[in-house]
C-alpha positions in Angstrom: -82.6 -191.6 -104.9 -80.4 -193.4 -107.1 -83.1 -195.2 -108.9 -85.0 -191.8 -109.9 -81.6 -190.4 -111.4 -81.2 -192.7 -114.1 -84.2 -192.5 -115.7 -84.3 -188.4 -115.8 -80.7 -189.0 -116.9 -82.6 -190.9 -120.2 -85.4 -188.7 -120.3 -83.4 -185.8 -119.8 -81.2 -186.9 -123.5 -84.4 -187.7 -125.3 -86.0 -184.1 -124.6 -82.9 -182.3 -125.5 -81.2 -184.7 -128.0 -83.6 -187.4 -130.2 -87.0 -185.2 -129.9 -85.5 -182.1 -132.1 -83.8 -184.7 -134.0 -87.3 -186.1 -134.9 -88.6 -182.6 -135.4 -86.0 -181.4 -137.9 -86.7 -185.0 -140.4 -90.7 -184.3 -139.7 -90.0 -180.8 -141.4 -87.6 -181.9 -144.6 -90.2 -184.8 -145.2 -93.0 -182.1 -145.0 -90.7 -179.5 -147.1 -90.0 -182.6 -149.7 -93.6 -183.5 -150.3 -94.5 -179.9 -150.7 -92.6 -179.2 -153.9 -93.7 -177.7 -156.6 -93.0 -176.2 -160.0 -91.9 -172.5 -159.6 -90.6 -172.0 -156.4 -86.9 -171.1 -155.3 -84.8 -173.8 -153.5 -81.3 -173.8 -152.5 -80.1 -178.0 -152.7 -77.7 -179.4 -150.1 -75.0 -179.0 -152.3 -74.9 -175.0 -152.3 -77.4 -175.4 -156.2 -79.7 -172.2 -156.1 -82.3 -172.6 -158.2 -85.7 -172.6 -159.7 -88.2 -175.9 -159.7 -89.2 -176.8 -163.1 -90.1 -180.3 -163.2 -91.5 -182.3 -160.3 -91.1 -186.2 -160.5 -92.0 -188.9 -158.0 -88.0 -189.2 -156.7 -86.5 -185.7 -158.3 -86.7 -182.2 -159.5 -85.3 -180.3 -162.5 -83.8 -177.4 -161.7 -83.3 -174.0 -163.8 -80.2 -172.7 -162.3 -79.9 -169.8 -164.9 -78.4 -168.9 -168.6 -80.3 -172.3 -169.7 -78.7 -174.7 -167.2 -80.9 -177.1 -166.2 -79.9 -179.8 -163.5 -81.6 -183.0 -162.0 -81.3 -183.6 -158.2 -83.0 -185.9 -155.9 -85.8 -184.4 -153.5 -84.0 -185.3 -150.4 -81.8 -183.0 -151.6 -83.4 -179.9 -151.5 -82.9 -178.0 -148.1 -84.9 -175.0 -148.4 -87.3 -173.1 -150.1 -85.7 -169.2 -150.7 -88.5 -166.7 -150.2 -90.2 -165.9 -153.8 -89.0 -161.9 -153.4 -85.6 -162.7 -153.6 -86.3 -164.8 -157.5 -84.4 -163.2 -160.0 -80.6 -162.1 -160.8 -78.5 -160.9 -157.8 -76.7 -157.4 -158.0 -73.3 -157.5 -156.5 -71.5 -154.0 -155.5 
């Protein structure tokens, strides 16, 4: 009995810990690579913008009112939706 609980123990931490781990870099690797000119991203620093240059190692951003940034592609986070590109209204 004892020898059977350790190893469900350390299969038990891998299903629930390192395998979603594993998924979440598979997905930023695959949202990275995908990058291109055009589309809404918000960057891990809170930078909403849009992609206007796509280098090998970094993107230019157009944040707005002619403010252009360059960040690193590992530091993109998301892609926003392309119905929400434009000004936001606030009430």
């Amino acid at each position: 009995m004892g020898y059977l609980f350790f190893p469900l123990i350390i299969g038990a931490m891998w299903f629930f810990m390192i395998r979603p781990q594993q998924q979440r870099l598979r997905n930023q690797r695959a949202l990275v690579l995908s990058l291109e000119a055009g589309q809404e991203v918000i960057t891990v620093g809170g930078l909403i913008g849009v992609i206007t240059v796509v280098h090998d190692r970094e993107v230019t951003l157009d944040l707005g009112n002619g403010i252009e940034v360059r960040v690193v592609r590992s530091a993109v986070s998301a892609r926003l939706p392309s119905e929400n590109v434009g000004p936001v209204e606030e009430n």
